[in-house]
PDB file of N, CA, C and O in Angstrom:
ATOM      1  N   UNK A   1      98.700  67.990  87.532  1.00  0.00           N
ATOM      2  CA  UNK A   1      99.833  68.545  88.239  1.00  0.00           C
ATOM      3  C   UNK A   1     101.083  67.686  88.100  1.00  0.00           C
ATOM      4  O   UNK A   1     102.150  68.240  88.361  1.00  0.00           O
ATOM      5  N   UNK A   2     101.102  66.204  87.663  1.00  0.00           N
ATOM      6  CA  UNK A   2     102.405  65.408  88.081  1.00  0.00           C
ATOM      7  C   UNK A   2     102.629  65.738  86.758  1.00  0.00           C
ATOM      8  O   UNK A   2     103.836  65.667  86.987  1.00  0.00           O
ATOM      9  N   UNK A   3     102.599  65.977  85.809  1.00  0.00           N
ATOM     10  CA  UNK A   3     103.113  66.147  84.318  1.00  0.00           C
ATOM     11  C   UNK A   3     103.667  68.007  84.228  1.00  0.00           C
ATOM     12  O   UNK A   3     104.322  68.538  83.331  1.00  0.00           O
ATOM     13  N   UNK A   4     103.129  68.617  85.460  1.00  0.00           N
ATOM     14  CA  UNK A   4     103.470  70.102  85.052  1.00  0.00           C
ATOM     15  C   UNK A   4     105.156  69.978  85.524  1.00  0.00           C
ATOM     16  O   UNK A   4     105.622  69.232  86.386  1.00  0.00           O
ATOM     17  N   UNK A   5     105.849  70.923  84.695  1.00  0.00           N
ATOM     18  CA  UNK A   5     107.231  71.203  85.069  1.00  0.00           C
ATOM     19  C   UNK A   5     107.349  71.769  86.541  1.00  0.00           C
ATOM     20  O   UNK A   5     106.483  72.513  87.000  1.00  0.00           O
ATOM     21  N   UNK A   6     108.194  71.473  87.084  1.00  0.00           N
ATOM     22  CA  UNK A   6     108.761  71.634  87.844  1.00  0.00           C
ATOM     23  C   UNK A   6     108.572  73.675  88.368  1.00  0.00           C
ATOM     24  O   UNK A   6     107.913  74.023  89.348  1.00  0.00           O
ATOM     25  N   UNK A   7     109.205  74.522  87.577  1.00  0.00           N
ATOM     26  CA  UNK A   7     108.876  75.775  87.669  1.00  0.00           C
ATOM     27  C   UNK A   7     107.831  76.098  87.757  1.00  0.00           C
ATOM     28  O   UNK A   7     107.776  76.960  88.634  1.00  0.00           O
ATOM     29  N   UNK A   8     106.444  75.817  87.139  1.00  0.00           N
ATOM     30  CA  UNK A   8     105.241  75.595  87.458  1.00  0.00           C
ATOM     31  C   UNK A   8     104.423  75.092  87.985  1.00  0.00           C
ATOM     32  O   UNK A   8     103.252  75.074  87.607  1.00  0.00           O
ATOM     33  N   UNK A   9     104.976  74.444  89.222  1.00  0.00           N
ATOM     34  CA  UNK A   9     104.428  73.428  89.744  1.00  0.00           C
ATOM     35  C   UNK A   9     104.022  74.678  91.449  1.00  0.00           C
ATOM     36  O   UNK A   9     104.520  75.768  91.731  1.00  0.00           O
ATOM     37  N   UNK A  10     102.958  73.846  92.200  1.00  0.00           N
ATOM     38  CA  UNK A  10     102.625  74.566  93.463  1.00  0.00           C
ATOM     39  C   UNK A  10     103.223  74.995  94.594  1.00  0.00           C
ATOM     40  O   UNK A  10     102.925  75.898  95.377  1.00  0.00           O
ATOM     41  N   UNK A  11     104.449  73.920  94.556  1.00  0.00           N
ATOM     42  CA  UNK A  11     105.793  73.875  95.334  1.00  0.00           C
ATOM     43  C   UNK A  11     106.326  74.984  94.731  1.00  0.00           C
ATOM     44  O   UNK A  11     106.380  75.857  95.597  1.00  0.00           O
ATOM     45  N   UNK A  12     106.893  75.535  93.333  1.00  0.00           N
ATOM     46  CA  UNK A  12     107.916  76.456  93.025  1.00  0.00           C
ATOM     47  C   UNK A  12     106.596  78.103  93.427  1.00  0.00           C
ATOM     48  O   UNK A  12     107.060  79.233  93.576  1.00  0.00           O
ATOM     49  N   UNK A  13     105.650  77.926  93.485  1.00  0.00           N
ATOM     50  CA  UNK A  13     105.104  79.011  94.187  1.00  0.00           C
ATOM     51  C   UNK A  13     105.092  79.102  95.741  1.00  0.00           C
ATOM     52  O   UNK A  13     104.674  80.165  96.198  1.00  0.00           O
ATOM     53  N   UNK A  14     105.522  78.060  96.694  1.00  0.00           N
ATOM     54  CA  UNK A  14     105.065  78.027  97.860  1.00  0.00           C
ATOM     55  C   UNK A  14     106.489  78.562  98.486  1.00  0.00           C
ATOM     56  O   UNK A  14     106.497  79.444  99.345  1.00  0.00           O
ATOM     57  N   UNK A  15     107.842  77.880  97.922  1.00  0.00           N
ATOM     58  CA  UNK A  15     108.946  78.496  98.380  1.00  0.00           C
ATOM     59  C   UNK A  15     109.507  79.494  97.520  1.00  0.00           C
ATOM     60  O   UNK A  15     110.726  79.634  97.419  1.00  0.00           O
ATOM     61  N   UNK A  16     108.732  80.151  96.934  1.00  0.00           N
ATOM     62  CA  UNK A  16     108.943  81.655  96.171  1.00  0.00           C
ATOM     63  C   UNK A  16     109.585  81.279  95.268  1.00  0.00           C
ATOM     64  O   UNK A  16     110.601  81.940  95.484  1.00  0.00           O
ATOM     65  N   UNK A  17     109.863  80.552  94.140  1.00  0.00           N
ATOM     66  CA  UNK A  17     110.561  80.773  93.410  1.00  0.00           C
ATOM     67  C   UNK A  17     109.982  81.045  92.137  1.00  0.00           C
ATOM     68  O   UNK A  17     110.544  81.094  91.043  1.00  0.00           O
ATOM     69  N   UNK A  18     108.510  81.256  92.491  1.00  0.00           N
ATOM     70  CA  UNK A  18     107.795  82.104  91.384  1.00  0.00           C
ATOM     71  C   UNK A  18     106.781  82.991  92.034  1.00  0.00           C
ATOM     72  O   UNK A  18     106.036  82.602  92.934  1.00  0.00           O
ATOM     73  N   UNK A  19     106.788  84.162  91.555  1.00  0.00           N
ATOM     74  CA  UNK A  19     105.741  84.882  92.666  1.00  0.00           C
ATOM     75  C   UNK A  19     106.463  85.860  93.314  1.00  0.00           C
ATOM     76  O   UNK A  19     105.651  86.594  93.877  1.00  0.00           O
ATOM     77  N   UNK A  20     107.424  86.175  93.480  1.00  0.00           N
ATOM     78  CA  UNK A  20     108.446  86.951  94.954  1.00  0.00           C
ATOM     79  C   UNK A  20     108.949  87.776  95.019  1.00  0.00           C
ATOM     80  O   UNK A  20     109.421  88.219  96.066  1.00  0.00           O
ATOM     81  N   UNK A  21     109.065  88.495  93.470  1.00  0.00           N
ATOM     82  CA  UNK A  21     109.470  89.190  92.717  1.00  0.00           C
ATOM     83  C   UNK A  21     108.917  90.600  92.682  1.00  0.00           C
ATOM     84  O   UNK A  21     107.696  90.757  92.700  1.00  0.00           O
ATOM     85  N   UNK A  22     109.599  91.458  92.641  1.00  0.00           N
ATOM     86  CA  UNK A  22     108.656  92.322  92.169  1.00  0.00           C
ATOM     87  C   UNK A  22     107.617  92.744  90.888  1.00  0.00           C
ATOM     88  O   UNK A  22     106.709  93.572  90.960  1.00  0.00           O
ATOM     89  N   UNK A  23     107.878  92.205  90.082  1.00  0.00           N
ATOM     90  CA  UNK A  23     107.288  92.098  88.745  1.00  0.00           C
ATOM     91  C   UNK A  23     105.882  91.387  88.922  1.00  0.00           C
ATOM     92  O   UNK A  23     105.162  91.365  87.924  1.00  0.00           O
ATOM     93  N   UNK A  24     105.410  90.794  90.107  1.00  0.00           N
ATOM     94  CA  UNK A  24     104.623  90.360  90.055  1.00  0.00           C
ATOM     95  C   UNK A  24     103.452  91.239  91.093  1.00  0.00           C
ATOM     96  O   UNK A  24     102.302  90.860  91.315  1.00  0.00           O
ATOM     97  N   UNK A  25     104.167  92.619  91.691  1.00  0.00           N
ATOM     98  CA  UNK A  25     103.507  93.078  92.720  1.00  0.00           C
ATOM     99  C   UNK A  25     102.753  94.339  91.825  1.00  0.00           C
ATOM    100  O   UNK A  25     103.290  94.718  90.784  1.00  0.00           O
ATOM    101  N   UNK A  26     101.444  94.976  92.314  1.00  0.00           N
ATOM    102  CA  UNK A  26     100.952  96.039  91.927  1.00  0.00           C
ATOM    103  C   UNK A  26     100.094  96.545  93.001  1.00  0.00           C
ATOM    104  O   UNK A  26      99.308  96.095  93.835  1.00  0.00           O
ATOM    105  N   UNK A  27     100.597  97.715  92.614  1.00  0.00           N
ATOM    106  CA  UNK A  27     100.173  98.316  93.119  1.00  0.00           C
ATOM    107  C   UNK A  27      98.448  99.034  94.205  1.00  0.00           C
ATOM    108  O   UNK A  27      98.546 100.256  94.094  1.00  0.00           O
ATOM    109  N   UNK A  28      97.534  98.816  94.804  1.00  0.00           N
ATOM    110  CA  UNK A  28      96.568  98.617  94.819  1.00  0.00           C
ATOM    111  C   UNK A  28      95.987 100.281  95.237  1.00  0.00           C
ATOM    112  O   UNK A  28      96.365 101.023  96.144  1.00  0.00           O
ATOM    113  N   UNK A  29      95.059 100.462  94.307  1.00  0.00           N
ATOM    114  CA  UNK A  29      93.737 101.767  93.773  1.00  0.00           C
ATOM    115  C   UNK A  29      94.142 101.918  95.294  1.00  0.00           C
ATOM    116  O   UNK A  29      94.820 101.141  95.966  1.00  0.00           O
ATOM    117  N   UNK A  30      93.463 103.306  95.731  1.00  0.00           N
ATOM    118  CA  UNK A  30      92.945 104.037  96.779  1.00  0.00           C
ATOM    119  C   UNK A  30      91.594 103.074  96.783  1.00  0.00           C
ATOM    120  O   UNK A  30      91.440 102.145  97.576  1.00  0.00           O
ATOM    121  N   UNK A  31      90.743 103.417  95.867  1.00  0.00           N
ATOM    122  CA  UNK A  31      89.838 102.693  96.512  1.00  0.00           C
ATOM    123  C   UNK A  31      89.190 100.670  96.940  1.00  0.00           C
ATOM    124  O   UNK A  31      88.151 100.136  97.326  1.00  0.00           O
ATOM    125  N   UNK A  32      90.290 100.329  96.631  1.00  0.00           N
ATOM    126  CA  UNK A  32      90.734  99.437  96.765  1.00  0.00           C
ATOM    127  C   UNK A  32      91.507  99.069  97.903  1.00  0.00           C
ATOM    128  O   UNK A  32      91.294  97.925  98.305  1.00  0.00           O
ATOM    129  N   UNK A  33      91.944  99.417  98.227  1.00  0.00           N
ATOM    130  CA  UNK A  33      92.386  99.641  99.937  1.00  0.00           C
ATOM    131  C   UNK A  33      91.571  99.801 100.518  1.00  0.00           C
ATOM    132  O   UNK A  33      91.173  98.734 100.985  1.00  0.00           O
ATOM    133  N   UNK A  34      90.755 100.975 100.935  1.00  0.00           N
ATOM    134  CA  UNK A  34      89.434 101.323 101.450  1.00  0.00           C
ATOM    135  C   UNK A  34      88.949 100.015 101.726  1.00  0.00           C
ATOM    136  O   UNK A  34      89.105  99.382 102.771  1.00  0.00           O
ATOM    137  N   UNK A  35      88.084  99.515 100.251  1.00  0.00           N
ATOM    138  CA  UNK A  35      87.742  98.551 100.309  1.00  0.00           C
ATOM    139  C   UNK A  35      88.314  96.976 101.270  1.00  0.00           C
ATOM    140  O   UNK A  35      87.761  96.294 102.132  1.00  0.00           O
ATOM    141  N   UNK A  36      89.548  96.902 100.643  1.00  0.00           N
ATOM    142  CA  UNK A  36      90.033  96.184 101.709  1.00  0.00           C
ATOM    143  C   UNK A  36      90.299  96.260 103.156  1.00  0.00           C
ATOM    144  O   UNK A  36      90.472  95.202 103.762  1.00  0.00           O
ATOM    145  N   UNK A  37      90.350  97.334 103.755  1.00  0.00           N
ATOM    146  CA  UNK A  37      90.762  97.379 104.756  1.00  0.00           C
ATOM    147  C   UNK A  37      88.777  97.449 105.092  1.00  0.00           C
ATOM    148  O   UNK A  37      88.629  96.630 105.999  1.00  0.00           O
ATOM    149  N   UNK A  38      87.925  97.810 104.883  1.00  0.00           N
ATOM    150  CA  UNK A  38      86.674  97.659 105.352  1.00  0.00           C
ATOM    151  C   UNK A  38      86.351  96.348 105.704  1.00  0.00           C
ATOM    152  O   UNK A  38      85.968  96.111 106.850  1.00  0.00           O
ATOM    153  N   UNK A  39      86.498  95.113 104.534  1.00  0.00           N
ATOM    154  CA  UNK A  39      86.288  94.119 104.657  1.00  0.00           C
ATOM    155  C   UNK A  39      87.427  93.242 105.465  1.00  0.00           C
ATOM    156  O   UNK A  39      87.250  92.043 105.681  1.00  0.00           O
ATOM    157  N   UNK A  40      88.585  93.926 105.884  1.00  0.00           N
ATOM    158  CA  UNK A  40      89.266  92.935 106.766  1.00  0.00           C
ATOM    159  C   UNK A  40      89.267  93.671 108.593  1.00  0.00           C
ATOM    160  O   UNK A  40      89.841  93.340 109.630  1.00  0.00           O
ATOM    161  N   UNK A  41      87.869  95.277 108.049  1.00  0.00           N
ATOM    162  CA  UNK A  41      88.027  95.447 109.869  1.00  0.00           C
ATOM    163  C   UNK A  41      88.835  96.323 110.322  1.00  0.00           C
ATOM    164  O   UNK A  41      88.728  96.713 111.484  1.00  0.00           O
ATOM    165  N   UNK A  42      89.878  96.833 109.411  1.00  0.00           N
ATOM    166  CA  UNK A  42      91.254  97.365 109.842  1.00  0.00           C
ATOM    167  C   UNK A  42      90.633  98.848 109.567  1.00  0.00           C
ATOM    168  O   UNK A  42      89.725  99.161 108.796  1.00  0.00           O
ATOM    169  N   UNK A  43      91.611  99.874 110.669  1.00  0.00           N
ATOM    170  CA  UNK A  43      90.718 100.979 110.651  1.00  0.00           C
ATOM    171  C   UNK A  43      92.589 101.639 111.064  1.00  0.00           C
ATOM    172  O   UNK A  43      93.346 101.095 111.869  1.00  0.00           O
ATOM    173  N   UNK A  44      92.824 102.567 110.452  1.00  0.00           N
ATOM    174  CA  UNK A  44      94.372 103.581 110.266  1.00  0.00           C
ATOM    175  C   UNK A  44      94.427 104.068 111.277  1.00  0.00           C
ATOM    176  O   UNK A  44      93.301 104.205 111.756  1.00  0.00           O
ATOM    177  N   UNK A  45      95.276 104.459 111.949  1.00  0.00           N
ATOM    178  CA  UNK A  45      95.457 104.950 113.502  1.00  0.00           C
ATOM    179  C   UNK A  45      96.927 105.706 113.483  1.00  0.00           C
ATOM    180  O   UNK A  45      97.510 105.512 112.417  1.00  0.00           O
ATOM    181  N   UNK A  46      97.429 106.270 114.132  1.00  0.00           N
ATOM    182  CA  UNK A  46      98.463 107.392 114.667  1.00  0.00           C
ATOM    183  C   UNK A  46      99.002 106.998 115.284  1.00  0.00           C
ATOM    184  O   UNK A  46      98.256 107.051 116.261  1.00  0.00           O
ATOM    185  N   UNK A  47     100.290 106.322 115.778  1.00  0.00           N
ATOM    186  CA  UNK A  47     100.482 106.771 117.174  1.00  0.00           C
ATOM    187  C   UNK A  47     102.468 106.782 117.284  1.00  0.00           C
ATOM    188  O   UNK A  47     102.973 106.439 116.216  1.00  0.00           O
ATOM    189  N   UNK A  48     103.038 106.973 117.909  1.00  0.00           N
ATOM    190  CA  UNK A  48     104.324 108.078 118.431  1.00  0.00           C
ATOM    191  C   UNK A  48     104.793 106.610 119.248  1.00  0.00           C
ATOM    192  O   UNK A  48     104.140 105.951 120.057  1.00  0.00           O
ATOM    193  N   UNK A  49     106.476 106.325 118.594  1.00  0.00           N
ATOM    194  CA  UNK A  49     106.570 105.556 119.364  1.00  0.00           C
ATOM    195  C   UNK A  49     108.308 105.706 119.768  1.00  0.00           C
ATOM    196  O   UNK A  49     109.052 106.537 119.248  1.00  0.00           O
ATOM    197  N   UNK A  50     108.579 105.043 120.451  1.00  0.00           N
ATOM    198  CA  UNK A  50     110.740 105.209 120.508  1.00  0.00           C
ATOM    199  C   UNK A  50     111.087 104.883 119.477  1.00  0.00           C
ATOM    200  O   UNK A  50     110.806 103.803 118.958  1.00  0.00           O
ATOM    201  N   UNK A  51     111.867 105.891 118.915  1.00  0.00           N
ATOM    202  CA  UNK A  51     112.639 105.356 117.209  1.00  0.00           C
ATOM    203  C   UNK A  51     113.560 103.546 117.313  1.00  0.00           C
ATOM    204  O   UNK A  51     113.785 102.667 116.481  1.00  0.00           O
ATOM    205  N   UNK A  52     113.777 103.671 118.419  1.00  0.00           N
ATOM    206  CA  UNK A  52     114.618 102.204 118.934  1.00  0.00           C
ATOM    207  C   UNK A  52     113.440 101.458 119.066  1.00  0.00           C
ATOM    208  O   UNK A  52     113.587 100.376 118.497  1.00  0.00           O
ATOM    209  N   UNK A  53     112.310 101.580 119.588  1.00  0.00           N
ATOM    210  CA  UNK A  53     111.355 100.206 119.228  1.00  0.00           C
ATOM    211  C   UNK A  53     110.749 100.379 117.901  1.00  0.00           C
ATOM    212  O   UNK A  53     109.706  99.820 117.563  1.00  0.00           O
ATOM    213  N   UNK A  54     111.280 100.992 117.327  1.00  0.00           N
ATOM    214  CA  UNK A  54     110.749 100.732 115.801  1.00  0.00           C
ATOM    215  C   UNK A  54     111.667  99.972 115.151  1.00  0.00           C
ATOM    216  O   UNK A  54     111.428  98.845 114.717  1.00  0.00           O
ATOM    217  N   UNK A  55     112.623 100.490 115.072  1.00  0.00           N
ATOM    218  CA  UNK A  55     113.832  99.925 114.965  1.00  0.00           C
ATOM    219  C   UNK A  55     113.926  98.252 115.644  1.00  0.00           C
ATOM    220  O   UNK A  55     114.030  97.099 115.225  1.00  0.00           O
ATOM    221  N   UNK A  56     113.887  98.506 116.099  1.00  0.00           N
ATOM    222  CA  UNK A  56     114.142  96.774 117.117  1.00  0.00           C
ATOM    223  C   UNK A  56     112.905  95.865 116.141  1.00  0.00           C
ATOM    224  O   UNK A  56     113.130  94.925 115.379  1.00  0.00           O
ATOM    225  N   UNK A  57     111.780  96.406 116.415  1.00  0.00           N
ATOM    226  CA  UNK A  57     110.377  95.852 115.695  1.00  0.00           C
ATOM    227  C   UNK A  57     110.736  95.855 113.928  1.00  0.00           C
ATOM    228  O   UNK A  57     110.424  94.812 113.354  1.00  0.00           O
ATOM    229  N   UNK A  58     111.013  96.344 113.548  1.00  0.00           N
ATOM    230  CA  UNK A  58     111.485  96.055 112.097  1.00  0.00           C
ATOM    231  C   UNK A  58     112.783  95.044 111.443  1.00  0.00           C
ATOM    232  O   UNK A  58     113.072  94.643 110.316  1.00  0.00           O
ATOM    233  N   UNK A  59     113.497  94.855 113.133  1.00  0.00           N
ATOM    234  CA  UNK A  59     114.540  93.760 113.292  1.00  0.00           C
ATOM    235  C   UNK A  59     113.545  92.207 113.255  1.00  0.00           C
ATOM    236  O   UNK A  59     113.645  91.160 112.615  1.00  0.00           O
ATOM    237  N   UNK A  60     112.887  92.561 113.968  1.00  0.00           N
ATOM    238  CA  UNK A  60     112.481  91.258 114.473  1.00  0.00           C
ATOM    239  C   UNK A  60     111.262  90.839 113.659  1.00  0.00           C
ATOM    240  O   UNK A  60     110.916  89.670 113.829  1.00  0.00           O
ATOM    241  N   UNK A  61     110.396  91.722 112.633  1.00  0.00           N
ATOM    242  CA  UNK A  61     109.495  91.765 111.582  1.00  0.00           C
ATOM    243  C   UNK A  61     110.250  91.236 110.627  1.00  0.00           C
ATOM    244  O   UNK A  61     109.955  90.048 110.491  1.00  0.00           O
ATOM    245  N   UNK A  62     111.184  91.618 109.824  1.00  0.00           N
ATOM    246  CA  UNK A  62     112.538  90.672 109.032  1.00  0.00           C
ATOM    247  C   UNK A  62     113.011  89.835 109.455  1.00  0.00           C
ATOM    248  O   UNK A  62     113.428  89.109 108.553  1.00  0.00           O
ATOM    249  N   UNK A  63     113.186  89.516 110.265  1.00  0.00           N
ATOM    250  CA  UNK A  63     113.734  87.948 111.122  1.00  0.00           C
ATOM    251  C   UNK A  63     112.691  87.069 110.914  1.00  0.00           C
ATOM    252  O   UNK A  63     112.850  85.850 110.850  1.00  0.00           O
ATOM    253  N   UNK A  64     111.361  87.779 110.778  1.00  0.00           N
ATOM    254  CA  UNK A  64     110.385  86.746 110.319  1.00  0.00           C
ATOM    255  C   UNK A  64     109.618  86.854 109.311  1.00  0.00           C
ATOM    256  O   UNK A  64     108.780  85.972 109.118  1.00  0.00           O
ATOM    257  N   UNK A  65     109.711  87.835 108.530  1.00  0.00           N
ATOM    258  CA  UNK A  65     109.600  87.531 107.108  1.00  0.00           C
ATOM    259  C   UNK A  65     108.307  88.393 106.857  1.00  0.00           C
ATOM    260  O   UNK A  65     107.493  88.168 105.962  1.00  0.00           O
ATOM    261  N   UNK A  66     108.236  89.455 107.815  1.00  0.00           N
ATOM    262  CA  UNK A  66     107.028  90.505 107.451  1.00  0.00           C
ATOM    263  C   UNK A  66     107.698  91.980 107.381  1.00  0.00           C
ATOM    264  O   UNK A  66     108.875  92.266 107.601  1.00  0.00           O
ATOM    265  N   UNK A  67     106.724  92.763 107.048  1.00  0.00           N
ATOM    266  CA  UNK A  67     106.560  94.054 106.876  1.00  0.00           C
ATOM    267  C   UNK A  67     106.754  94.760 108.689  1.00  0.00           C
ATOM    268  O   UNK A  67     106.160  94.085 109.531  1.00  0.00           O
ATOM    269  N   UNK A  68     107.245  95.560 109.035  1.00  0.00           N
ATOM    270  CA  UNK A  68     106.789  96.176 110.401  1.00  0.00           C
ATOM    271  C   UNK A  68     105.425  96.523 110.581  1.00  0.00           C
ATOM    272  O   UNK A  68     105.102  96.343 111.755  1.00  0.00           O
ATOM    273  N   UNK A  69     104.654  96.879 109.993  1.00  0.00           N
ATOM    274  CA  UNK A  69     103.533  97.071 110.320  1.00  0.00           C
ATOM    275  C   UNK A  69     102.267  95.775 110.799  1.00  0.00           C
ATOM    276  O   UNK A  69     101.489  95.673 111.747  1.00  0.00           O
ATOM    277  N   UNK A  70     102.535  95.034 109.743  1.00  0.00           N
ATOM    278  CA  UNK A  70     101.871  93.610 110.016  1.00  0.00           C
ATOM    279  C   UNK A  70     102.311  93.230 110.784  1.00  0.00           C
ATOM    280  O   UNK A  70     101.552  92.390 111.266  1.00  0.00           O
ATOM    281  N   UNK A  71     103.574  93.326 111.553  1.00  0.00           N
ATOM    282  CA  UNK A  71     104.332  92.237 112.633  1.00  0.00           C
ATOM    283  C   UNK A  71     103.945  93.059 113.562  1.00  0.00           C
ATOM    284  O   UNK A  71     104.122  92.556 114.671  1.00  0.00           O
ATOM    285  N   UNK A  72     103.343  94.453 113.615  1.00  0.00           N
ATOM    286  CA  UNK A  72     102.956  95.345 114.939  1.00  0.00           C
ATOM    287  C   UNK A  72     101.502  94.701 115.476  1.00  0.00           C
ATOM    288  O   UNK A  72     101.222  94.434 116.645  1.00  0.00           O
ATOM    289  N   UNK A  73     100.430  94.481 113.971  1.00  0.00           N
ATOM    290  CA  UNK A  73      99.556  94.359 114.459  1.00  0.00           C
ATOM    291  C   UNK A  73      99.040  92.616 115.227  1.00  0.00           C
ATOM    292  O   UNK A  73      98.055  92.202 115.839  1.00  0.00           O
ATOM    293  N   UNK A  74     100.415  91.994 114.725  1.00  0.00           N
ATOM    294  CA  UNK A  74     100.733  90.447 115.037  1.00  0.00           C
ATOM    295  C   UNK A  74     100.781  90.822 116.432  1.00  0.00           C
ATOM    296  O   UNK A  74      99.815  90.568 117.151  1.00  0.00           O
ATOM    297  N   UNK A  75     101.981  91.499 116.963  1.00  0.00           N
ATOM    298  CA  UNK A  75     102.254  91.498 118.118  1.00  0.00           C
ATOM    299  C   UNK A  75     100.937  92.304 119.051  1.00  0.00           C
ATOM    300  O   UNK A  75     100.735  91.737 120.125  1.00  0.00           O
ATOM    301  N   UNK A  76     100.279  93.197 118.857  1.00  0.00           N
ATOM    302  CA  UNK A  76      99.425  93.936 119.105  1.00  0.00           C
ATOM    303  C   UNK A  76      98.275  92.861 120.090  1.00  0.00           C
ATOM    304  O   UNK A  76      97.602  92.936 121.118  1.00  0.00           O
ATOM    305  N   UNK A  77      98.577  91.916 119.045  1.00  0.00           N
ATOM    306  CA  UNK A  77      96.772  91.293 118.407  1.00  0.00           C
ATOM    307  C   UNK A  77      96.923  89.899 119.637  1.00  0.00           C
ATOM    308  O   UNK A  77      95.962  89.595 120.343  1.00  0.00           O
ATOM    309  N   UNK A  78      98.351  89.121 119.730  1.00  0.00           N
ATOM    310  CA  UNK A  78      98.456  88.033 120.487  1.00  0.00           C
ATOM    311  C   UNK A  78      98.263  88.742 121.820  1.00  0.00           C
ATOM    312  O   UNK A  78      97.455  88.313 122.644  1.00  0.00           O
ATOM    313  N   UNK A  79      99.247  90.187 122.104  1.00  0.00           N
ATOM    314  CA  UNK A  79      99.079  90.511 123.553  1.00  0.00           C
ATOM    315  C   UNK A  79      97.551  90.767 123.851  1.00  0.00           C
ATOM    316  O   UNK A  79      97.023  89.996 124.651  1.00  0.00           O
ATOM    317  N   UNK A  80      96.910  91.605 123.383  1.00  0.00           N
ATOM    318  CA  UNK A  80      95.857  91.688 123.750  1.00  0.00           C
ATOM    319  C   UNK A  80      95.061  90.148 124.207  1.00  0.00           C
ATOM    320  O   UNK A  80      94.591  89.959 125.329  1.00  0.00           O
ATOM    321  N   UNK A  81      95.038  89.284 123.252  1.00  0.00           N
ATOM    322  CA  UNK A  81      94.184  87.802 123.275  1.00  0.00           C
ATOM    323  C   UNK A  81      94.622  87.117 124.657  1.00  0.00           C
ATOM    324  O   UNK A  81      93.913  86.399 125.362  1.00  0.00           O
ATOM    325  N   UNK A  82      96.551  87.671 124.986  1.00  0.00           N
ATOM    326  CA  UNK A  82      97.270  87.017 126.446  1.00  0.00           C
ATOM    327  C   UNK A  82      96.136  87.497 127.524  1.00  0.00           C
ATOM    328  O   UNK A  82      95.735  86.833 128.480  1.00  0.00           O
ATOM    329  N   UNK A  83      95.728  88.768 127.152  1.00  0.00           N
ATOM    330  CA  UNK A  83      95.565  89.537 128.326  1.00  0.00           C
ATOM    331  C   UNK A  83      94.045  89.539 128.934  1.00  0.00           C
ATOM    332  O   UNK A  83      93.824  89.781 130.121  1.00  0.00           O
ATOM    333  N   UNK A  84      92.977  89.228 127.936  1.00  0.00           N
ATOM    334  CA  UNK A  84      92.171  88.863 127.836  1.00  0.00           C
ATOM    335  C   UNK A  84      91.682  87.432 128.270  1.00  0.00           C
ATOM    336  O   UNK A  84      90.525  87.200 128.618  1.00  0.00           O
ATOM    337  N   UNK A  85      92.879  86.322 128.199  1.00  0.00           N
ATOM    338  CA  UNK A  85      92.713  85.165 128.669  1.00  0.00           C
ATOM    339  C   UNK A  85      93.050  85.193 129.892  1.00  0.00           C
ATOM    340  O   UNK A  85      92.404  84.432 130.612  1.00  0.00           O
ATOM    341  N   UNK A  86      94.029  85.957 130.496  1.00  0.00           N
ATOM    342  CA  UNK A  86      94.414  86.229 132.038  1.00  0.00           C
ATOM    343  C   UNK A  86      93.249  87.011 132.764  1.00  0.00           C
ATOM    344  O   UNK A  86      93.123  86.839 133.976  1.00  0.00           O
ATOM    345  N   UNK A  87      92.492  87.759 132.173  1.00  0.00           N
ATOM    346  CA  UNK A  87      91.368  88.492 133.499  1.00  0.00           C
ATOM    347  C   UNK A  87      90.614  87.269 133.003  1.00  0.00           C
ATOM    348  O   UNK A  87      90.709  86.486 133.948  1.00  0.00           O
ATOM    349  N   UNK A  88      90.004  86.748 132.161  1.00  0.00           N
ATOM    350  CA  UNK A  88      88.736  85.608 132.135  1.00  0.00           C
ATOM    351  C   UNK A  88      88.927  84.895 132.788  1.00  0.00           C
ATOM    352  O   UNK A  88      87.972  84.387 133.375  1.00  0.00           O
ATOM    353  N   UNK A  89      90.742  84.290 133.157  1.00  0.00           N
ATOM    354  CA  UNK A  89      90.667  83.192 133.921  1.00  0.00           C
ATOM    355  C   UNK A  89      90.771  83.697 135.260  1.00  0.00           C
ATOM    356  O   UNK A  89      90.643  82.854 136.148  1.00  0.00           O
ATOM    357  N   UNK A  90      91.007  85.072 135.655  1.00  0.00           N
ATOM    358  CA  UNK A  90      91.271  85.904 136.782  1.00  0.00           C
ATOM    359  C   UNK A  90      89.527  85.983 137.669  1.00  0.00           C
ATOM    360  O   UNK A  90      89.092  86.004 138.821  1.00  0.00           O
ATOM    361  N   UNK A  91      89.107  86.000 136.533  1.00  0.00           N
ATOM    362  CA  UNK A  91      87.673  86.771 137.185  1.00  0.00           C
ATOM    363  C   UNK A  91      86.592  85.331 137.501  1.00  0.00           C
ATOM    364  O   UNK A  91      85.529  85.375 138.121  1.00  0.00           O
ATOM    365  N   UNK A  92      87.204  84.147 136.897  1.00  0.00           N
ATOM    366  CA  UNK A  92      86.284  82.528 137.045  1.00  0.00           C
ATOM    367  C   UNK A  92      87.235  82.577 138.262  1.00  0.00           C
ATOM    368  O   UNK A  92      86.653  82.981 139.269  1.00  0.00           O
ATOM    369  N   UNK A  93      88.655  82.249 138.463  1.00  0.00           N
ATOM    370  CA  UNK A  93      88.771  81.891 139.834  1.00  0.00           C
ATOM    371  C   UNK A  93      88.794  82.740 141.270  1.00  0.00           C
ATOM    372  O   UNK A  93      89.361  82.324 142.280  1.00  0.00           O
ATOM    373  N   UNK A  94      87.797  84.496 141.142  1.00  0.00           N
ATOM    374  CA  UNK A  94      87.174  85.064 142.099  1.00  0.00           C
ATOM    375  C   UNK A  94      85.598  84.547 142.612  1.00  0.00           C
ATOM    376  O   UNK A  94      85.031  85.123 143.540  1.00  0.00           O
TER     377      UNK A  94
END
């Protein structure tokens, strides 16, 4: 690695300056998705929400450097874990 150039080096992949591109993205099979989403658990769902919290949520998904959807299931995923730690500790000090 100390002899590789600089452009090739692990650093020029870590702050995107190789990799980030679109030229490097493809597209992934139908069944390949499937697949992935089996093995990571994730299961497609519906649901109806205020065009302004989508909006707002796709503000604040770019502010941090995701997709809206991933930053839904970010946000989704911590509240639930909040809420879950509040009755456990709710129900030890009854």
């Amino acid at each position: 690695m100390k002899n590789m150039p600089k452009q090739h080096s692990e650093d020029a992949w870590d702050n995107r300056e190789l990799g980030a591109t679109e030229a490097f993205i493809r597209k992934a099979s139908s069944k390949r998705k499937k697949a992935l989403d089996k093995k990571l658990g994730l299961q497609t769902i519906s649901i109806r929400l205020q065009q302004t919290l989508i909006d707002d949520l796709k503000e604040l998904s770019s502010e941090d450097g995701l997709l809206y959807q991933p930053y839904i299931r970010h946000v989704l995923t911590q509240h639930v874990r909040n809420e879950k730690r509040k009755r456990e500790k709710h129900l030890r000090a009854v």
